[in-house]
Each structure stands twice: as structure tokens, then as C-alpha cells.
C-alpha positions in Angstrom: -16.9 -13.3 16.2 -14.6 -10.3 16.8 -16.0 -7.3 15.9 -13.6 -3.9 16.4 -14.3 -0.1 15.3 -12.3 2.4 14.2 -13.6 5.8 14.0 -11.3 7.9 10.9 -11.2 11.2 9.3 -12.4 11.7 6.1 -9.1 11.6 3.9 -8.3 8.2 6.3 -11.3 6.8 5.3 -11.0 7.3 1.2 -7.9 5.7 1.7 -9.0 2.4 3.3 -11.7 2.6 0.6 -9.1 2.2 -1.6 -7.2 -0.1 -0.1 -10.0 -2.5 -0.2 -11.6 -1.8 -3.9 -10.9 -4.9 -4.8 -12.7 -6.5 -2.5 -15.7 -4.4 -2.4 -19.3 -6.0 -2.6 -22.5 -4.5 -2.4 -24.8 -3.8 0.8 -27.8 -2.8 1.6 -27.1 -0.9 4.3 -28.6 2.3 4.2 -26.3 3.8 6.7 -23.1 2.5 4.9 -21.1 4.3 2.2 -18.7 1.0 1.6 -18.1 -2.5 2.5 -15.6 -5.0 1.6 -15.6 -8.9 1.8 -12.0 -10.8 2.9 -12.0 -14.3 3.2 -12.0 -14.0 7.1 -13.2 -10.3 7.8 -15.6 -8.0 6.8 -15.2 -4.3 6.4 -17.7 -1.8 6.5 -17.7 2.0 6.3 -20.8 4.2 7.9 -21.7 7.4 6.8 -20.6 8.6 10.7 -16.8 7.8 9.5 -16.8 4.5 12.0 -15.1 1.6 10.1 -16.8 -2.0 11.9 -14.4 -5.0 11.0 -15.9 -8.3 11.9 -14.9 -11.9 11.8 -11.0 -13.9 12.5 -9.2 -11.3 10.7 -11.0 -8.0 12.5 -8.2 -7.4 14.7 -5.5 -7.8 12.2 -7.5 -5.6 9.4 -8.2 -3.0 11.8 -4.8 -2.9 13.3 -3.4 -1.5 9.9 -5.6 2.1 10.5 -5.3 2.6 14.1 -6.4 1.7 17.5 -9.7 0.0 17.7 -12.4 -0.9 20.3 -12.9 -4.0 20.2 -16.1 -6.3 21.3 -13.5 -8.3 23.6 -12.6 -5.7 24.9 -9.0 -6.0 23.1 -7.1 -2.8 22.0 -6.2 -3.6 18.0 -2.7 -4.1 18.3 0.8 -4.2 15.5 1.4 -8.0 14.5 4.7 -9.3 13.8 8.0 -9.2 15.6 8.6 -7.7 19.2 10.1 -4.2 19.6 12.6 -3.0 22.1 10.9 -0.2 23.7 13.1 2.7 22.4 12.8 1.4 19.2 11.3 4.6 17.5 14.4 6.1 19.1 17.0 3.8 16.9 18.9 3.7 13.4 16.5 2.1 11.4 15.9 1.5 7.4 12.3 0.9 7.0 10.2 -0.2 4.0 7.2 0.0 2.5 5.1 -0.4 -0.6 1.7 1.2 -2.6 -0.5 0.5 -5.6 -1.3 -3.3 -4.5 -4.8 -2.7 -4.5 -5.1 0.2 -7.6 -6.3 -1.1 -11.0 -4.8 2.1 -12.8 -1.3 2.7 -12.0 2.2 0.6 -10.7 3.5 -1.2 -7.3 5.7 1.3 -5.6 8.3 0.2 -3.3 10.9 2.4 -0.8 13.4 1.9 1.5 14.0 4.7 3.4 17.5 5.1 6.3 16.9 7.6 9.3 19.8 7.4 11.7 19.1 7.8 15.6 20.3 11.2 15.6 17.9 12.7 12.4 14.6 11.0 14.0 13.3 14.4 15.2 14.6 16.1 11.8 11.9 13.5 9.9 9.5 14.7 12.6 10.3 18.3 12.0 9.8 17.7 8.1 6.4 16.5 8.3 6.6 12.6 8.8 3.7 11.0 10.4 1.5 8.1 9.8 0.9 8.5 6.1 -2.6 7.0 6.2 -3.2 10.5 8.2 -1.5 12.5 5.1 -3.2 13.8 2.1 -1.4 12.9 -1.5 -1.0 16.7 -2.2 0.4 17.1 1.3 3.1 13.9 1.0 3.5 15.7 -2.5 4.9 18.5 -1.1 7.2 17.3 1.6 8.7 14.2 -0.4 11.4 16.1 -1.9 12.6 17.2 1.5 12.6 13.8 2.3 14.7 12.4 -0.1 17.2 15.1 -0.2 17.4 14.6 3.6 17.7 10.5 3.9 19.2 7.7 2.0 17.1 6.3 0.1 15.7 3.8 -3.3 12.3 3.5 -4.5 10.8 1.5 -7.2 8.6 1.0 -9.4 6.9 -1.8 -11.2 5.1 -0.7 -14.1 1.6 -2.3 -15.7 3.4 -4.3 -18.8 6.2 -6.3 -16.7 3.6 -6.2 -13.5 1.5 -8.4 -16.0 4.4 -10.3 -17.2 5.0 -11.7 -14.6 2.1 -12.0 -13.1 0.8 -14.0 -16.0 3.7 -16.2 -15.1 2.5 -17.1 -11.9 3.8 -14.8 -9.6 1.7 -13.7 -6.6 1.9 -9.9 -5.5 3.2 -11.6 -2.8 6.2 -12.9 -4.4 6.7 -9.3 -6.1 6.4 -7.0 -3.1 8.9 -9.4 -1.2 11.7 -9.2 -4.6 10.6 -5.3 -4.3 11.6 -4.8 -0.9 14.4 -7.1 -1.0 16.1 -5.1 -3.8 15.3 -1.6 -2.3 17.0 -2.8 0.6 19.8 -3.5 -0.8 20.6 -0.8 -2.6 20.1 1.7 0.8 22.0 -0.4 2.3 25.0 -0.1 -0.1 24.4 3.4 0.1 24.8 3.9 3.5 28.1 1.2 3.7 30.2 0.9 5.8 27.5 2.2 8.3 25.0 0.0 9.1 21.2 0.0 10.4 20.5 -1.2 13.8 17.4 -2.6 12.5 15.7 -3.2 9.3 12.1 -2.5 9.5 9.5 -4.3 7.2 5.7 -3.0 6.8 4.6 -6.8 6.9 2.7 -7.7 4.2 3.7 -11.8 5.0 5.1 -13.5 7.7 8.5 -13.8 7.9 8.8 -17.3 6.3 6.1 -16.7 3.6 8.5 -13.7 2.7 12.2 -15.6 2.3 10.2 -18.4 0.5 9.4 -15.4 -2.2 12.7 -14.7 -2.6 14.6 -17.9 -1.9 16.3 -17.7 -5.1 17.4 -14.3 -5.5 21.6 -14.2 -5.8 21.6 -11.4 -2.0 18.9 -11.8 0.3 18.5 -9.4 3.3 18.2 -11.1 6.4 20.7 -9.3 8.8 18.2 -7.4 11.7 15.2 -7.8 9.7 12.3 -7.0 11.4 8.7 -7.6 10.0 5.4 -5.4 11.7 2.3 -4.2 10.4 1.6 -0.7 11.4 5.6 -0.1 10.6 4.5 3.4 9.9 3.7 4.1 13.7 6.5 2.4 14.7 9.6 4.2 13.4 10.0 6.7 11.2 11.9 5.5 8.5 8.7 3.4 7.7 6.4 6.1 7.4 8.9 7.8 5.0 9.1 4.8 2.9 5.6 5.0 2.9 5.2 8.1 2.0 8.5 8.1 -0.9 6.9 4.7 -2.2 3.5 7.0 -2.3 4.3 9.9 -4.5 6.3 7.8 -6.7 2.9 5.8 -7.4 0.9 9.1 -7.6 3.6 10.5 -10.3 2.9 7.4 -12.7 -0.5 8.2 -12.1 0.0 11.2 -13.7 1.8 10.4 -16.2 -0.2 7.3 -17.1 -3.3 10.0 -17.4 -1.6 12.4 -19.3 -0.9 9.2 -21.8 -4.4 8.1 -21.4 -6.0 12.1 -22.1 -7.8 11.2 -18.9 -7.8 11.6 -15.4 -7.3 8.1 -13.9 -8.9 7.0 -10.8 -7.4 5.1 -8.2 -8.8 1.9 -6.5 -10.5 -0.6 -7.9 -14.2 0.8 -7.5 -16.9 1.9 -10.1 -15.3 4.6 -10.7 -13.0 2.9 -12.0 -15.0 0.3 -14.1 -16.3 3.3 -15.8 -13.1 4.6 -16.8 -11.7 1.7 -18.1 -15.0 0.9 -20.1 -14.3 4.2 -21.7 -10.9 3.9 -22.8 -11.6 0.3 -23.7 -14.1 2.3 -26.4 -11.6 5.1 -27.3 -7.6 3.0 -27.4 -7.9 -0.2 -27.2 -7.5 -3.4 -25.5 -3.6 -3.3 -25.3 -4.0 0.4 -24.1 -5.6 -0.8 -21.7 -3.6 -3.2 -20.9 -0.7 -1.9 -20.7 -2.0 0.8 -18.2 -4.1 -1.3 -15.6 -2.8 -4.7 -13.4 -5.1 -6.7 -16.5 -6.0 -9.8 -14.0 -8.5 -7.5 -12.0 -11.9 -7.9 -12.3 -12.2 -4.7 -13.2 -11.2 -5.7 -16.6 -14.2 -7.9 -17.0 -16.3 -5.3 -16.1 -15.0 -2.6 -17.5 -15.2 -5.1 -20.8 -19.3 -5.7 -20.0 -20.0 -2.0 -19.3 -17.9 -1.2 -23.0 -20.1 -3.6 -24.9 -23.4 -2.4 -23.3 -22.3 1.4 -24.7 -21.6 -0.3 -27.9 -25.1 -1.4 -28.0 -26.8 1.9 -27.2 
């Protein structure tokens, strides 16, 4: 078994937490504060801020928050296609996507074009690995990004997210459509110039991803490169990353203002509790149409409203 440890600060930390609410399970650990089952890794978080990942998928789970040491004595390492090395230097639209693992809230997804010559500019604005941002920080220099680069972001709000997710599509399938379209449109913003590469924050390998979108009328293929840890990798990534974020934190907001509460994000207990209360207060459809409605959470949120019921 591969085991490989990340040691994060705190606001890194709440963010992998998260990432992997959905996937959370209980331990008895009494030196944990989180841990979270994959099919072929398991995550857990120690009160010291070291993050163990263990099993097949260790290296890969770990590679998407930083360099790890690893029990093999392996450096956790971006997956995907090979770079040239001056590729951080180069012309690059990047994308990236949010909200995947959030039962509250939409999928966010941006494209984002820096040009070789306005790399440093990004720098000079702020841009860095976004999983080492705060929200209120990315907050406050998103506008600067946007009026600075070319860019598209969308979002995919709870009733057509469950729409077509009750039609069988995988959130695979709708990040690859996302991306594909918020490609395009950069892309036809920027025309007749063109990107020396296209940068993709994999999510799925590269023939999972065209499968997704094998029937849509334009498909992006031209340059496309897929990596995780995009964000470290160019900058127009971690602007995406950081666009696609505030967008998702802005429906957030307005989501709560609908809701008269302030809505968690993840998929934790905290947010079981929440969902139990406005379950109580608006409704099933409310609910409904504010939440992704296939997460467990809404099972639970359903138990924990019928147990208040009772009392």
C-alpha cells in the first residue's frame, strides 16, 4: 500500500474537507478531525494539519494539494499529459471547475486566456494556487481578473443540475459539456488569435472526456492538454479556478439570501443539519431546487427532519 502525507495550512485543509464531504465516514481516531473513504484511497486529516492518503489512489489524491512524502519514497507528482518545460512561460487558456462536491449551491465552470506576455501581470494581481487562497481573498481580486483577461464562466444551477442528472448524466459528462462550451466561447473571443495550448484541470482522462461530449455540434480538441494540478502549472488555470470559484460563492449567496439562511458548503453535518431545517420551514421542492437532490445528504437531512417532527 502507498501511503503519502501532506502537511497544509489551515484554510488548505477546510478546503480538502470539503472537497471530500461526500465521501466522509466516521473514525475513531482520536487524533483525527476528518476522514474520507474513495473506492481506492483513504483520506484522513490529523489535528497537526498532516493529511495521510493511503491505498492505489494516494498518489493521485494527494497530488491535487501539493507535494507529498510518500512511503516509496515517491514525490506526489501532476498526472496527465507531458509539459514542455517553459510551459508556465506560454499563451495558454486554461480551465477549471467548482461546486462538484457541495450539496448547497451550483457547478461552476471558467475558462480563463493569459497570453505569454501578461503571465507576470496575473502574478502581479494575486494569482496563485487557489487551494492556498481564502474565498474572501479570491473575492477581492476576481474583478481584476476578469477585467484584465478573456474570459467565460458558467454556471449550472440546482433545478437543470437535477434535470439532467435524473436523466442519467454523470458529473462527469456535465463538467466535460461545461468546459467544452467555456472554451469555446474564450476562444471566439480571443479570434483570430489563438492559444498555444489549451489547458484542462483533468477531472477524466482524455478519452473518458471526448466520449462525454461526443455528440456536441463543436468539440475542442485543437492543443488540448489535460493535468491535474493545472493550477500550479500555468496561470490561466489558477484564474479559472479562482473566476469558476467566486461565481459559485456568489450563488451561494444568493441561494442563502432566498433560503433566510446562511448555507454551508460541503457535504458534511453541517450540512445535514441545515437541510433538515429548511426541509421543516419550505419544503421539499425548496429544497430541492437549492441542493444537487441525489446526495445523501438528502436522506439524511430527511431522517434528522422527521426525528425534530417527533420531539
Amino acid at each position: 500500500m502507498t501511503n503519502s502525507v501532506l502537511k497544509l495550512p489551515e484554510e488548505a485543509l477546510k478546503r480538502l474537507m470539503d472537497h471530500y464531504r461526500n465521501k466522509e465516514i466516521k473514525t475513531k481516531n482520536p487524533h483525527a478531525r476528518f476522514a474520507a473513504k474513495l473506492p481506492d484511497a483513504m483520506i484522513t486529516v490529523y489535528s497537526s494539519g498532516k493529511v495521510m492518503f493511503q491505498g492505489a489512489g494516494a498518489e493521485r489524491e494527494s497530488a491535487k494539494w501539493g507535494a507529498a512524502n510518500s512511503s516509496k519514497e515517491k514525490t506526489a507528482k501532476t498526472k496527465g499529459d507531458e509539459l514542455p518545460p517553459d510551459f508556465a512561460k506560454r499563451s495558454v487558456l486554461g480551465s477549471d471547475e467548482t461546486g462538484t462536491g457541495d450539496f448547497f449551491g451550483p457547478i461552476t465552470v471558467a475558462a480563463c486566456y493569459v497570453p505569454a506576455q501578461q503571465v507576470e501581470l496575473a502574478k502581479e494581481l494575486g494569482v496563485k494556487d487557489s487551494k492556498q487562497l481564502t474565498d474572501d481573498y479570491m473575492r477581492k481580486i476576481a474583478p481584476d481578473l476578469k477585467a484584465a483577461f478573456p474570459h467565460s464562466v458558467l454556471t449550472l444551477n440546482n433545478e437543470k443540475y437535477n434535470q439532467v442528472q435524473a436523466q442519467g448524466w454523470s458529473q462527469g459528462k456535465i463538467k466535460a459539456l461545461l468546459h467544452n462550451q467555456a472554451l469555446k466561447h474564450v476562444l471566439r473571443k480571443i479570434a483570430p488569435e489563438k492559444p498555444e495550448a489549451i489547458l484542462i484541470d483533468q477531472f477524466a482522462e482524455r478519452g473518458i472526456y471526448y466520449r462525454h461530449i461526443a455528440h456536441e455540434a463543436e468539440i475542442i480538441r485543437e492543443n488540448v492538454l489535460f493535468s491535474t494540478k493545472a493550477e500550479n502549472l500555468h496561470v490561466s488555470v489558477a484564474c479559472a479556478s479562482i473566476i469558476a470559484r467566486v461565481a459559485f460563492l456568489e450563488e451561494m449567496d444568493r441561494l442563502s439570501t432566498i433560503a433566510g439562511v446562511t448555507l454551508p458548503k460541503g457535504a458534511g453535518a453541517i450540512v445535514d443539519e441545515a437541510a433538515a431545517k429548511i426541509l421543516l420551514s419550505r419544503g421539499e421542492v425548496f429544497l430541492k431546487n437549492i441542493t444537487k437532490a441525489h446526495f445523501a445528504n438528502t436522506k439524511k437531512a430527511q431522517v434528522l427532519a422527521a426525528k425534530k417532527k417527533r420531539t
